[in-house]
C-alpha positions in Angstrom: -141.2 -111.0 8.7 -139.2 -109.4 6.0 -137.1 -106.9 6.1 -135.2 -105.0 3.0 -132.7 -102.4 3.9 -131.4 -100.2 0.7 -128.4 -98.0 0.8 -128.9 -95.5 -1.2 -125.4 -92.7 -2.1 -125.4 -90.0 -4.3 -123.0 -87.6 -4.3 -123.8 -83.9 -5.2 -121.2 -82.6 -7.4 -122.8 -80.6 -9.7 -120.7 -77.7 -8.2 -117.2 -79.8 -8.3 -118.5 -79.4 -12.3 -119.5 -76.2 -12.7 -115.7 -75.9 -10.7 -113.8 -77.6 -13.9 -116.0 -76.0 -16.3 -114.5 -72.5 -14.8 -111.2 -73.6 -14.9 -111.0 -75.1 -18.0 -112.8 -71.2 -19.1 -109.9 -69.5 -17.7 -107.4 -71.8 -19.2 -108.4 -71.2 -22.4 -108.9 -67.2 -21.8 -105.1 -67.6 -20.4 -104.0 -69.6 -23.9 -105.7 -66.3 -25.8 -103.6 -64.0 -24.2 -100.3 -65.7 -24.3 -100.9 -66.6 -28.2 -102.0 -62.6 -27.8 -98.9 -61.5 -26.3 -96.1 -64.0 -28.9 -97.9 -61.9 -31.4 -97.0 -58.4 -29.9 -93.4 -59.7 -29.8 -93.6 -60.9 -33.1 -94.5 -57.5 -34.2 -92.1 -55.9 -32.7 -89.5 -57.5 -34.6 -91.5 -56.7 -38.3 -89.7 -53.3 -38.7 -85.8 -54.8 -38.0 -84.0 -55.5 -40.3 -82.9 -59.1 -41.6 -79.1 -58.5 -39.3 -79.7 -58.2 -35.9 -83.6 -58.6 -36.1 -83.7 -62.3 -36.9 -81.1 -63.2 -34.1 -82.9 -60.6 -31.4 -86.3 -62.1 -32.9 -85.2 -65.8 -31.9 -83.8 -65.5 -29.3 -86.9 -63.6 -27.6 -89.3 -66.3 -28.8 -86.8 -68.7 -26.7 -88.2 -66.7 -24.0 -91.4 -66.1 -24.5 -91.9 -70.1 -25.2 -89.9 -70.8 -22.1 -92.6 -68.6 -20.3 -95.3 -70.4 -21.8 -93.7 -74.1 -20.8 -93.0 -72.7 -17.1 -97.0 -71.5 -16.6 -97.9 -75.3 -15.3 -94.4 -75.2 -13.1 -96.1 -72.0 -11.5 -98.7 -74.2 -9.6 -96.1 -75.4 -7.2 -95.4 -71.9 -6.0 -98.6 -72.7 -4.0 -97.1 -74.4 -1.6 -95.1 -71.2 -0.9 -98.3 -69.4 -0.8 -100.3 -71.7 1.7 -97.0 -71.4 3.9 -96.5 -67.4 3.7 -100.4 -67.2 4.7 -100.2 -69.4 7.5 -97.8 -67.0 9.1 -100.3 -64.6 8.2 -103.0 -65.7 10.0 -100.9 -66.3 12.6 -99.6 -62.6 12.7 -103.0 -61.5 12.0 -104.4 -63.3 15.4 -101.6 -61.4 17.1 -102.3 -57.9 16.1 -105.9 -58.0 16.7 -105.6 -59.4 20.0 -102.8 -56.6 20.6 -104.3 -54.0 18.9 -107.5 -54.2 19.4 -110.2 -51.5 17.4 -106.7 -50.4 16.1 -105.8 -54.0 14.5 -107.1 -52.4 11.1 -104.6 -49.3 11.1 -101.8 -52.1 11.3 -103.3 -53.7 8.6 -103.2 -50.6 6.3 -99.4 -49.9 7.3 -98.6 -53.3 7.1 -99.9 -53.7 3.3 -97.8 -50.7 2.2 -94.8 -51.3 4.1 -93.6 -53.2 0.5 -92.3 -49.4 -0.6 -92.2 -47.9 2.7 -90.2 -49.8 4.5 -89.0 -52.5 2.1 -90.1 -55.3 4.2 -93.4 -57.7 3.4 -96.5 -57.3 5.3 -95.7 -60.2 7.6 -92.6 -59.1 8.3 -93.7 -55.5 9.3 -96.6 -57.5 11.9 -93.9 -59.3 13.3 -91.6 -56.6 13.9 -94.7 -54.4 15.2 -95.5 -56.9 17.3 -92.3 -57.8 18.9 -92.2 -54.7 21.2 -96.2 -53.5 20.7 -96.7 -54.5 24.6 -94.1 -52.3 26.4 -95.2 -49.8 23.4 -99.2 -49.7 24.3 -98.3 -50.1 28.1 -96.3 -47.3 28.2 -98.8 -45.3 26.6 -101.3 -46.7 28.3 -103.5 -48.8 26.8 -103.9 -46.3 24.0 -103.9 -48.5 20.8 -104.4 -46.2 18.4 -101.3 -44.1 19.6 -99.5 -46.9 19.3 -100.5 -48.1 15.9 -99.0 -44.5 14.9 -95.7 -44.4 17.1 -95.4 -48.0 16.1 -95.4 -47.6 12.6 -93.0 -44.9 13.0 -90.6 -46.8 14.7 -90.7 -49.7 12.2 -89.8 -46.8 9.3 -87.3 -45.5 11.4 -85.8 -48.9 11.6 -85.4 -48.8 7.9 -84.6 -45.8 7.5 -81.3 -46.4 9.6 -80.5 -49.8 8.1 -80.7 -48.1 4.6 -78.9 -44.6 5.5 -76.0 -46.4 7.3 -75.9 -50.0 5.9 -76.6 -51.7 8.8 -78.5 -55.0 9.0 -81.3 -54.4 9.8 -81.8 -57.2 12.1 -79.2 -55.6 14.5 -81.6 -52.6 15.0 -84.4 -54.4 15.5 -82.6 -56.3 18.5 -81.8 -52.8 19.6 -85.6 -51.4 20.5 -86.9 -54.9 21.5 -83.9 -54.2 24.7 -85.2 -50.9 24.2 -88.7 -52.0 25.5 -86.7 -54.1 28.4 -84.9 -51.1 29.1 -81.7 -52.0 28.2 -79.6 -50.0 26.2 -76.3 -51.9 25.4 -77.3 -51.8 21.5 -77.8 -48.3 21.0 -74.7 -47.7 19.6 -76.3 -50.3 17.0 -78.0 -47.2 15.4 -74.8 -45.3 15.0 -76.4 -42.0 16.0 -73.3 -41.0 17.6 -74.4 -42.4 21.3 -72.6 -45.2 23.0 -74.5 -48.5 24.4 -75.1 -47.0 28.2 -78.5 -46.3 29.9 -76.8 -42.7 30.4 -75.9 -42.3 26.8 -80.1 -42.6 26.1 -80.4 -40.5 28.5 -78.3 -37.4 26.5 -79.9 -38.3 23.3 -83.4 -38.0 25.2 -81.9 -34.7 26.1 -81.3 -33.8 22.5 -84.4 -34.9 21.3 -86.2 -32.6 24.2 -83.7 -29.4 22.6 -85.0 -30.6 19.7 -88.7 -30.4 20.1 -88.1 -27.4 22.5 -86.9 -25.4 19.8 -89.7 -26.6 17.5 -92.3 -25.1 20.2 -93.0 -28.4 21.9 -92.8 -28.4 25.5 -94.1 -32.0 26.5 -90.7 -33.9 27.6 -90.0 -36.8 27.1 -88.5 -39.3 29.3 -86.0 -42.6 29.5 -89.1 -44.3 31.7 -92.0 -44.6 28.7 -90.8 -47.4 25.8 -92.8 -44.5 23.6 -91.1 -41.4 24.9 -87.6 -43.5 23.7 -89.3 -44.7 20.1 -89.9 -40.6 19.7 -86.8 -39.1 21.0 -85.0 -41.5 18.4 -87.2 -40.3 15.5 -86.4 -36.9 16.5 -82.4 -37.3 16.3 -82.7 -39.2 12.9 -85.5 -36.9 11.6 -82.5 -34.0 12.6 -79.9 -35.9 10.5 -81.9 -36.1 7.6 -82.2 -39.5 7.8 -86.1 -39.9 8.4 -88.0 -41.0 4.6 -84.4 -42.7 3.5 -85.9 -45.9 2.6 -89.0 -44.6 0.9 -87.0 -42.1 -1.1 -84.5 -45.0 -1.9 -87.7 -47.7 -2.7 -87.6 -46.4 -6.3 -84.6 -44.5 -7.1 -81.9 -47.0 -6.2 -81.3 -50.4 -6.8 -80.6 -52.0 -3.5 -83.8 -50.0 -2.8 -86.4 -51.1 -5.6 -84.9 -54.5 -5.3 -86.0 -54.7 -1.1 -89.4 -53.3 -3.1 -89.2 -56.0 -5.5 -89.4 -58.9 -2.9 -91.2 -57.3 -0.5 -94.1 -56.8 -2.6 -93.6 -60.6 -4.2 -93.8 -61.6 -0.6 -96.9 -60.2 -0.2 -98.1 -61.5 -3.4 -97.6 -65.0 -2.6 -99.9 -64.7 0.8 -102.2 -63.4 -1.5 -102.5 -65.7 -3.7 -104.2 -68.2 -0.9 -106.1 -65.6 0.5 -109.9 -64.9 -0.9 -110.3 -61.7 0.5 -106.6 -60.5 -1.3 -106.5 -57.6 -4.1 -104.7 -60.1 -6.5 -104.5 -57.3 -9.5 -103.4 -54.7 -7.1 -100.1 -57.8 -5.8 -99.7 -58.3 -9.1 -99.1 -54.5 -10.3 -96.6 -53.9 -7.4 -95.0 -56.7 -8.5 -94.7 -55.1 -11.8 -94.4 -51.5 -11.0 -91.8 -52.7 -8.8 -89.2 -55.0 -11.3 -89.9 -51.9 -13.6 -88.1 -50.0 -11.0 -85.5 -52.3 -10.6 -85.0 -52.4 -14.3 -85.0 -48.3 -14.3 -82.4 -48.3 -12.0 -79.8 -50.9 -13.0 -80.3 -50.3 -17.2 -78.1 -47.2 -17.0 -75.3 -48.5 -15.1 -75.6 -51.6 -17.2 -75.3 -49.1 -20.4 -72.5 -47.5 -18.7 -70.3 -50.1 -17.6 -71.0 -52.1 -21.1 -70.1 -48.3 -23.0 -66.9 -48.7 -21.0 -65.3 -51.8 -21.5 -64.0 -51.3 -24.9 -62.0 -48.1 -23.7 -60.8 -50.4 -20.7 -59.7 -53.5 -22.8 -58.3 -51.5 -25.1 -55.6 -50.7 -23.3 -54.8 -54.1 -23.0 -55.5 -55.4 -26.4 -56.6 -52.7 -29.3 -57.6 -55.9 -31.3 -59.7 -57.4 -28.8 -60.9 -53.5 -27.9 -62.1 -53.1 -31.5 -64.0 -56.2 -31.2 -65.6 -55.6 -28.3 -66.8 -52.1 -30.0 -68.2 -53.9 -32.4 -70.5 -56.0 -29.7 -71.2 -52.6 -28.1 -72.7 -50.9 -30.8 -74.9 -54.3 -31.7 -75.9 -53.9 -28.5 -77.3 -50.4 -28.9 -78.7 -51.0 -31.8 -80.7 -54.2 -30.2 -81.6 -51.8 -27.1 -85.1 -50.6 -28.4 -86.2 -53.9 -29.6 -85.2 -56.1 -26.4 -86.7 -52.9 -24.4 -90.0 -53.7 -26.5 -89.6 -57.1 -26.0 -89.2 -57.1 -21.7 -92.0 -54.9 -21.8 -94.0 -57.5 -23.8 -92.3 -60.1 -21.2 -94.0 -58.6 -18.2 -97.7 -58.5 -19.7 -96.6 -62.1 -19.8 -95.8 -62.3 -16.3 -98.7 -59.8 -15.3 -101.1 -62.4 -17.1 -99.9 -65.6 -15.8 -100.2 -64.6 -12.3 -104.3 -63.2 -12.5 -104.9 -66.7 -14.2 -103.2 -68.4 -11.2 -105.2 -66.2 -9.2 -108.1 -66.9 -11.3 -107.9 -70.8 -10.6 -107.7 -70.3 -6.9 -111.0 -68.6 -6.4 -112.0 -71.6 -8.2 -110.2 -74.2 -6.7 -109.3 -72.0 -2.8 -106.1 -73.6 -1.1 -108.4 -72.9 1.7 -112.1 -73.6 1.0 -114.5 -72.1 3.4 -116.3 -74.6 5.9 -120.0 -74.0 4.7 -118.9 -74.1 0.7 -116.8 -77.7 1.7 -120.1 -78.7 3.6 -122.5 -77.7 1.2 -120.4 -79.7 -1.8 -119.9 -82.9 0.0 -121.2 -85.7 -0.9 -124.3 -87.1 0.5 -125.6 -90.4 2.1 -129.2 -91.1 2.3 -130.5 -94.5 4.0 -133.9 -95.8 3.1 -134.9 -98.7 5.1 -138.3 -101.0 4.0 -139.8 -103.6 5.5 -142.2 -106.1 4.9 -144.1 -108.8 6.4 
């Protein structure tokens, strides 16, 4: 008797294909828009004259060229993406299992808390989660309460660290002893109450005047974690220091810059998640440098409008030079303004196509999708006599 045994493998990749022929689409789509935006820069500069145009002109291409050759260098910020969404899914598995039904109400604070609270969506889950037990305990068990009084405290947190200049880490320290009932940090919030359970106890007091006078009567009390998280909003909310940090998010710079890399923060865990609003990352990104630029540009005009006054008393030569740089400078100002402007649709672009090629190559591919594009083995054994 014989026996033939064949080995047959084939491997399905049609969709590894179809995968490449999507990227290599968006590639060129991404080289249209670049060569797109070097020509709106290159417009900008038609109406300058020959002086200052040509130097302004070159010196912007540098930059727009130096954007182009730094597009492959952006794939390595996946690294910092797959990392920031790791914690993510870690933090994730801790609010729903803390939160429950109310997991989603997190979720929505959490994703604004960029301009909020100036902190990335990670970093508000772990801060909500830090003290959320003694928080839902001593409300108890009531979730969605404590997605609300939660939330508050994290903005309150802010909101003191911005209003005083405290770090912000120091606070935090001070209601996770809060929710262990110890109060030897409270004088961490500079409220004007020393580090003593019986120095919580009078600002507890205030807060009940407080709300008494506001025509609540419900008071609160040093035993519930939530009662304390309420009687400090109350105080601050009294000192005008409540909505600090949103208020600061756009009009100031240390402000729009916590913006800035909050909402960058959030933007690389996006970019290895399939389920993120990449477009909407990307826009606070944007919206949120603009506001850093919006803030700083007139202090920068100010302070460079000033020098020649100030180095004139030291040198009238050197003051009369420096004049001379000042007024270049002003009459640059609405072509490099053009041309940042033109620099961020750069940016804006770059990171969709990024986003682009990993919903076509996912740092993460789902199980079924890596199953289903595997490839395959078949065995077809024959015999024979």
């Amino acid at each position: 008797m014989n026996e033939e045994l064949k080995v047959v493998i084939s491997a399905d990749i049609s969709k590894y294909k179809k995968g490449m022929k999507d990227a290599e689409k968006e590639i060129s789509n991404f080289q249209k828009e670049l060569n797109h935006q070097k020509q709106n820069v290159n417009n900008t500069f038609q109406s300058i004259g020959d002086g200052i145009g040509k130097a302004v002109k070159t010196g912007v291409k540098v930059a727009v060229g130096a954007l182009a050759s730094l597009t492959g260098a952006l794939a390595g910020i996946g690294i910092s993406a797959i990392k920031s969404y790791a914690d993510y899914e870690q933090l994730v598995g801790g609010v729903n299992k803390l939160f429950g039904d109310s997991s989603n109400t997190i979720m929505k604070y959490a994703q604004d808390a960029y301009k909020n609270a100036g902190i990335s969506a990670n970093t508000y889950m772990e801060q909500i989660t830090s003290f959320s037990a003694s928080l839902i305990s001593s409300l108890g068990g009531d979730t969605a309460k404590a997605a609300e009084i939660g939330n508050m405290a994290i903005n309150d947190m802010a909101d003191n660290a911005n209003t005083f200049g405290t770090s912000i880490e120091s606070i935090q320290n001070a209601y996770q002893g809060f929710a262990k009932q110890n109060y030897t940090m409270l004088d961490n919030l500079k409220l004007g109450y020393g580090g003593t359970k019986e120095e919580m106890q009078r600002l507890i007091d205030k807060a009940n005047e407080l709300r008494e006078a506001q025509g609540v009567t419900t008071k609160l009390t040093i035993d519930s974690y939530a009662d304390v998280v309420q009687a400090i909003h109350t105080v601050q909310e009294e000192m005008k220091i409540t909505g600090t940090t949103m208020n600061e998010a756009e009009g100031t710079i240390s402000g729009s810059i916590a913006m800035m890399k909050a909402s960058w923060e959030n933007l690389m865990t996006g970019l290895a998640d399939s389920n993120a609003d990449i477009p909407q990352l990307v826009n606070n990104v944007v919206s949120s440098a603009a506001a850093v630029l919006h803030n700083i540009i007139p202090i920068a005009k100010e302070v460079i409008k000033n020098i020649p006054a100030a180095i004139s008393e030291i040198s009238p030569e050197a003051g009369a030079a420096m004049q001379a740089v000042v007024d270049f400078a002003s009459a640059a100002w609405p072509v490099l303004k053009d041309a940042v402007s033109q620099a961020f649709a750069v940016i804006s672009e770059t990171f969709n196509f990024i986003a682009k090629l990993f919903v076509v190559f996912p740092l993460v591919p789902e199980q079924d999708k890596l199953i289903s594009s595997s490839p395959t083995v078949n065995f077809v054994a024959k015999s024979s006599e």
